[in-house]
C-alpha positions, 0 to 999 in steps of 0.5 A: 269691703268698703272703699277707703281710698278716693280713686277706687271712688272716682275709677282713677288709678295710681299710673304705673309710669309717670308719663301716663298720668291723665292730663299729661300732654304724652298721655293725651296722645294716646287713643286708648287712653284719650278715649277713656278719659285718661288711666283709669279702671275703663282703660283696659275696657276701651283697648279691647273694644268692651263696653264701659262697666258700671262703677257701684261703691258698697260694702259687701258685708252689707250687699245692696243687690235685690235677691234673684232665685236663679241667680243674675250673674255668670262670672264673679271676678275679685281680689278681696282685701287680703288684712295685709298692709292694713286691716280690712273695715266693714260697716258696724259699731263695736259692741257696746258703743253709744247710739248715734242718731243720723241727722243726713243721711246723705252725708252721714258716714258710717263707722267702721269695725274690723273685718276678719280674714274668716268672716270675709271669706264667708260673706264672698261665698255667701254672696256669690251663692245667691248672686251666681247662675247654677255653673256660674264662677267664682275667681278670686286670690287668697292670700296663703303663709306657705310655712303652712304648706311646708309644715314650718311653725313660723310664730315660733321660728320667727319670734319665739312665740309658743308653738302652735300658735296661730297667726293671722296674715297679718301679724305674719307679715308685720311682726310687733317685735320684728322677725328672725329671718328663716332660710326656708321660707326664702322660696322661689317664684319658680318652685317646683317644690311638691308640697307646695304645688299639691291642689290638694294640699290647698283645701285646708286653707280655702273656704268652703261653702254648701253650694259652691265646688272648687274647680281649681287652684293654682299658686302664686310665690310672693316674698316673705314665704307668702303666696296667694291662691288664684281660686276657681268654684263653680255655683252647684246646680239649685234643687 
């Protein structure tokens, strides 16, 4: 999805700790992050001893990469935007909507529509299929509502909506008229609950594309009786 926030367009993290900030006497003594110029999404890069990546700001519901028939690369490691705190945006215009006519295109910024949780998912695989080697990996997180895995009707728990209606992960998390608590969603990082920990309980709730296997799963336990998937598939050898 496109980048909205101004250090992902410069590599600048937010530091965790103050004291860390660049140009921070405390954080200049610091080789590690001296030598990257400050905290940064280089830093873990020069404290290993990698080589530097390249930094490349698109949207990938539009990829820019040229096609390769075999594939170019090995390993795709991601965390799409999960539509939680705030909806994910994608290049477009909404039906219907007025012709804008471009005057610079050096400096035109290009409007922005809603991005499903779906229509994400699709275009991550889509992508990794042709941009992926044959057995090459994909790794990515996928947000889960574990009242899903438990077989807990959350809408209706929670706000009395109508059974068996389906929310998004948003609405989940941020429900307009507030929430009724339900105990059975209060669920430990530490659970050894068999319906949750199942892998093949996950497959109903993760993407699936043609040329793409899964490998693996593993779940992580979040609050509000969310999770996330830490998902592994491999790119299916070409005919």
């Amino acid at each position: 999805a496109q980048a909205h926030d101004s250090r992902v367009l410069t590599a600048v993290g937010k530091p965790s700790k103050p004291n860390k900030q660049p140009g921070n006497p405390r954080a200049e003594k610091d080789p590690v992050l001296a030598s990257a110029g400050g905290c940064n999404i280089f830093t873990n890069f020069v404290q290993y001893g990698m080589p530097k990546p390249e930094i490349i700001v698109c949207d990938n519901a539009m990829p820019p990469w040229r096609g390769v028939r075999t594939g170019w690369l090995d390993f795709i490691v991601t965390d799409p935007p999960y539509g939680v705190r705030a909806g994910a945006k994608k290049q477009g215009r909404e039906v219907g909507s007025k012709h804008v006519e471009i005057q610079d295109v050096h400096t035109y910024i290009p409007s922005k529509v809603s991005y499903g949780e779906d229509e994400l998912s699709e275009d991550l695989l889509d992508m990794a299929s042709r941009a992926l080697r044959d057995g090459g990996r994909l790794v990515f997180l996928a947000p889960v509502d574990l009242a899903d895995f438990l077989g807990i009707d959350r809408a209706a728990v929670e706000r009395g909506a109508a059974s068996g209606q389906r929310e998004t992960l948003h609405e989940a998390c941020h429900p307009k008229g507030g929430r009724k608590k339900d105990p059975r969603l209060c669920v430990s990082e530490t659970t050894r609950d068999p319906l949750l920990l199942d892998e093949r309980r996950y497959l109903d709730f993760l993407p699936a594309h043609t040329a793409m296997e899964l490998v693996g799963a593993s779940l992580q336990v979040l609050s509000g009786g969310l999770g996330r998937l830490l998902v592994t598939m491999r790119r299916l050898p070409r005919d």
